[in-house]
Backbone as CSV, one residue per row, in Angstrom:
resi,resn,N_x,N_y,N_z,CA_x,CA_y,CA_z,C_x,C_y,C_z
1,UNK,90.352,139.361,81.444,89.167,138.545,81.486,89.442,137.237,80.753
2,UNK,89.721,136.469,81.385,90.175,134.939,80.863,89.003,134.132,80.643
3,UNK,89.083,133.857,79.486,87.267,133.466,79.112,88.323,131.717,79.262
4,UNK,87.412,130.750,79.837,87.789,129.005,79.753,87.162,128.595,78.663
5,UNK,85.772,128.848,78.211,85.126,127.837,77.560,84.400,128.558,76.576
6,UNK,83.920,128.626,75.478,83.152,129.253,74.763,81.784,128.134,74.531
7,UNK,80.850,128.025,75.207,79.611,126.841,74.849,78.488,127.539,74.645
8,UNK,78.085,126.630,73.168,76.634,127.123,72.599,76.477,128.594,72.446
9,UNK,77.187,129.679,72.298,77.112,131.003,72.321,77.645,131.528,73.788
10,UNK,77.372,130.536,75.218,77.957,131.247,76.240,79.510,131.496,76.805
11,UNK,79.817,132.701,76.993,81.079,132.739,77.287,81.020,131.879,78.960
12,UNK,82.176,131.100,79.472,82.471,131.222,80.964,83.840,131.532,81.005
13,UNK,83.619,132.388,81.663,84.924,132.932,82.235,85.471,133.784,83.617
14,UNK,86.863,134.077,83.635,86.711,134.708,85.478,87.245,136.084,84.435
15,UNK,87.001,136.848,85.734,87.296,138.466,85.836,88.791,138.540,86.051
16,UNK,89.648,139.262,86.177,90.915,139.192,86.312,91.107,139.565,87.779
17,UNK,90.226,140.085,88.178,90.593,140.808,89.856,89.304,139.919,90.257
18,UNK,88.846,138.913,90.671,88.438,138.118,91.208,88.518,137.622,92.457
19,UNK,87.345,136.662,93.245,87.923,136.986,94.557,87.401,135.198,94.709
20,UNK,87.629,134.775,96.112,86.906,133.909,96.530,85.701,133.890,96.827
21,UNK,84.588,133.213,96.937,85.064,131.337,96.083,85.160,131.512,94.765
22,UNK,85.804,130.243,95.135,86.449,129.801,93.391,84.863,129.772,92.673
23,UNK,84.688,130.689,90.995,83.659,131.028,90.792,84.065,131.444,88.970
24,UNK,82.797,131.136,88.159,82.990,131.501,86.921,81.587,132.202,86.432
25,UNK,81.956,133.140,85.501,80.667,133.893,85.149,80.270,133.455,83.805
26,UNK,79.314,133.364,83.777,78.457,132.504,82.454,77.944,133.935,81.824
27,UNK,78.561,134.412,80.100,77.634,135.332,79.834,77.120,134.886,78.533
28,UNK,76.330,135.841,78.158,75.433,135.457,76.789,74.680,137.076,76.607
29,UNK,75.393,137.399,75.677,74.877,138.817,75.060,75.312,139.527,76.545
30,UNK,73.907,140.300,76.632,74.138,141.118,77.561,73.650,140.508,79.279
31,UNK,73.405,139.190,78.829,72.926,138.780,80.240,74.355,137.932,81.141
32,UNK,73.705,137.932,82.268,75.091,137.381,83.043,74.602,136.333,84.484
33,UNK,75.258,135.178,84.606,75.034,134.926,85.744,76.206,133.722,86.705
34,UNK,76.659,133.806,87.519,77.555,133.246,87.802,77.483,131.896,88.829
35,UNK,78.386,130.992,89.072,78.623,129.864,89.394,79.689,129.793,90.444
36,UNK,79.255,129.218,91.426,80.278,129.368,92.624,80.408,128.277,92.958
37,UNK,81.882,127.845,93.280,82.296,126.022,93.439,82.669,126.110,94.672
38,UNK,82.254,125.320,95.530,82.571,124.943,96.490,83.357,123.717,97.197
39,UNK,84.552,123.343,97.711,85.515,122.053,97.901,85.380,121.730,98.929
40,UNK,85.691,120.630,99.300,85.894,120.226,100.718,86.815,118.710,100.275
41,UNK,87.578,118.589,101.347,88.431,117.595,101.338,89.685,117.593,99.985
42,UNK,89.381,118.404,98.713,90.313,118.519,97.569,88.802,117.907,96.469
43,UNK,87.755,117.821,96.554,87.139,118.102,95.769,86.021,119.036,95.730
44,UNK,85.294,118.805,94.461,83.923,119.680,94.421,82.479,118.805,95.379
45,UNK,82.419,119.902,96.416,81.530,119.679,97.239,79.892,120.147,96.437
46,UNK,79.589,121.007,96.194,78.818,122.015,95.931,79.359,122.890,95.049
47,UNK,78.128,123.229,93.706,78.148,124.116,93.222,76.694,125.223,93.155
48,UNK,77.149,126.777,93.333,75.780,127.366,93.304,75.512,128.183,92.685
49,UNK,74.733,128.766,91.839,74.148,129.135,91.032,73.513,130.444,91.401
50,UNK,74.164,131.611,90.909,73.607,133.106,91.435,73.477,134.230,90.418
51,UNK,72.080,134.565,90.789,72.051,135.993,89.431,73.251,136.867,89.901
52,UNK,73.702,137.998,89.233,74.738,139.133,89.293,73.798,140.336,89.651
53,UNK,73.531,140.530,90.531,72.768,142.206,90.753,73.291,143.105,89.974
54,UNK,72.449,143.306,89.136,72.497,144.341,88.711,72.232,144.293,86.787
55,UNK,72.560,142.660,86.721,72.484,142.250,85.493,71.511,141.257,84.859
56,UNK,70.937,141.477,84.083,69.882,140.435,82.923,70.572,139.365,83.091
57,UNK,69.527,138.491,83.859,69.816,137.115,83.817,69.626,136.755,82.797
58,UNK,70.653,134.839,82.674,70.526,134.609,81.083,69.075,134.057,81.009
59,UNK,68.616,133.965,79.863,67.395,133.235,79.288,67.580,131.824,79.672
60,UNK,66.411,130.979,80.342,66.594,129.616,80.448,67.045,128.608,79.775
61,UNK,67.461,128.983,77.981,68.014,127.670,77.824,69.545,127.719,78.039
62,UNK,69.954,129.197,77.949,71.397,129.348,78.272,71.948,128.727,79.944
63,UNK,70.757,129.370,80.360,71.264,128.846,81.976,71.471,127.688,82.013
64,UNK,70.197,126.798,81.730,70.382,125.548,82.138,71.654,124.896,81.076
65,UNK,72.082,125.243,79.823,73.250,125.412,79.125,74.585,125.392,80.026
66,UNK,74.782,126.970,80.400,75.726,127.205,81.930,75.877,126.421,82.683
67,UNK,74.824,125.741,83.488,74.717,124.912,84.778,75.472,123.335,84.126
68,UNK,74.954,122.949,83.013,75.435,121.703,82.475,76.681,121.481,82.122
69,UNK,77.440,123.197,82.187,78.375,122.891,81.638,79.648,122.867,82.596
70,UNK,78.994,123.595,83.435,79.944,123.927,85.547,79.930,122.436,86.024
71,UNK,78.657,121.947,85.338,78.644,120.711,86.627,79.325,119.905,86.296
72,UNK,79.743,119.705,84.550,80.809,118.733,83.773,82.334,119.279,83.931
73,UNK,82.517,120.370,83.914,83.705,121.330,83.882,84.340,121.223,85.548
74,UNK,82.979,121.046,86.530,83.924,122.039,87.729,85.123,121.573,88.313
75,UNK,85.630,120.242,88.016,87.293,119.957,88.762,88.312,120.430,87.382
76,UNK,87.916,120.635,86.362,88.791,121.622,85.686,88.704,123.309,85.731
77,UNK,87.700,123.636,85.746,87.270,124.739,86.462,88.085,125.281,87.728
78,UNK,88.282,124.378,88.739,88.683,124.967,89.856,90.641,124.831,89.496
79,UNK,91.162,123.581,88.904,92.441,123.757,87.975,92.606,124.753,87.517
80,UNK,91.828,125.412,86.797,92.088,126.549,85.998,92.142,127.943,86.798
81,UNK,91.310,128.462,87.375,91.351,129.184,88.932,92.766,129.089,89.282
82,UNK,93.557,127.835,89.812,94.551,127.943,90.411,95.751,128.455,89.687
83,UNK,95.756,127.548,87.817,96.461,128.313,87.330,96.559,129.496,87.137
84,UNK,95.389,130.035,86.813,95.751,131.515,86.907,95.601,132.630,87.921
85,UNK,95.154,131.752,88.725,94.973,133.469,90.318,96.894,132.701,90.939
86,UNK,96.327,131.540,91.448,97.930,131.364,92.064,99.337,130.897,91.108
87,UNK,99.103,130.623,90.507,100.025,130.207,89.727,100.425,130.914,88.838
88,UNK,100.055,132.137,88.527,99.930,133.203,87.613,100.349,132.549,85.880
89,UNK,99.258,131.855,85.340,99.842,131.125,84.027,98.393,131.354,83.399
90,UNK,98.744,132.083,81.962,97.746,132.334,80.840,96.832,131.120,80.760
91,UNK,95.531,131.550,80.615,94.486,130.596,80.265,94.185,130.358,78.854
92,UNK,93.993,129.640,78.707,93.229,129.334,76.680,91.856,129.115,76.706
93,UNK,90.910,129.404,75.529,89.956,129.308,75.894,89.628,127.781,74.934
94,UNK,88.632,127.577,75.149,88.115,126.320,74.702,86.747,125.990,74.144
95,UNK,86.621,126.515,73.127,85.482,125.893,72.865,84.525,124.832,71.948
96,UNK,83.532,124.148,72.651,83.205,123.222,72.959,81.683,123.697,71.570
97,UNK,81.304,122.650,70.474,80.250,122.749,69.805,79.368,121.999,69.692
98,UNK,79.664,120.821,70.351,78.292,119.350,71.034,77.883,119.843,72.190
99,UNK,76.759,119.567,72.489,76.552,119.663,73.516,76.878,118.725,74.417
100,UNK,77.273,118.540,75.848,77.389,118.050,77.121,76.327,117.349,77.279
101,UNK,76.304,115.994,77.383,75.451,115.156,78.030,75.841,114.789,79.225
């Protein structure tokens, strides 16, 4: 479980057996909700925003937290994806204690 970013208390990170689309899960305690990037042409087209069935969504300030932080992150985000699903190379995590404007 390769956590990228540690922000404001939320972890984002991918699962190790992960699938397409390129996608990161935002958690916080026990809640969870994930982020799906979408490309076209070699960039970020779309990003979307989905509860996890089955899991406590996060509380609204985390989300909107999460969302601020995919939408600043996502062309490193999807870098990072490549390093480690195709490129098979350890991730570091990073975290971040200002907030994202």
């Amino acid at each position: 479980m390769p956590i990228l970013y540690r922000y404001l208390g939320i972890e984002i990170l991918f699962f190790s057996n992960d699938h397409l689309p390129i996608h990161v899960h935002g958690v916080y305690h026990d809640a969870e909700c994930k982020a799906e990037i979408y490309m076209r042409d070699g960039q970020v087209d779309e990003i979307v925003f989905k509860p996890i069935k089955g899991a406590k969504p996060l509380p609204s300030q985390q989300q909107h937290d999460f969302e601020e932080l995919v939408n600043a992150k996502a062309p490193e985000i999807v870098n990072a994806w490549i390093e480690y699903f195709v490129l098979q190379k350890r991730i570091s995590a990073t975290t971040i204690t200002k907030r994202i404007k």
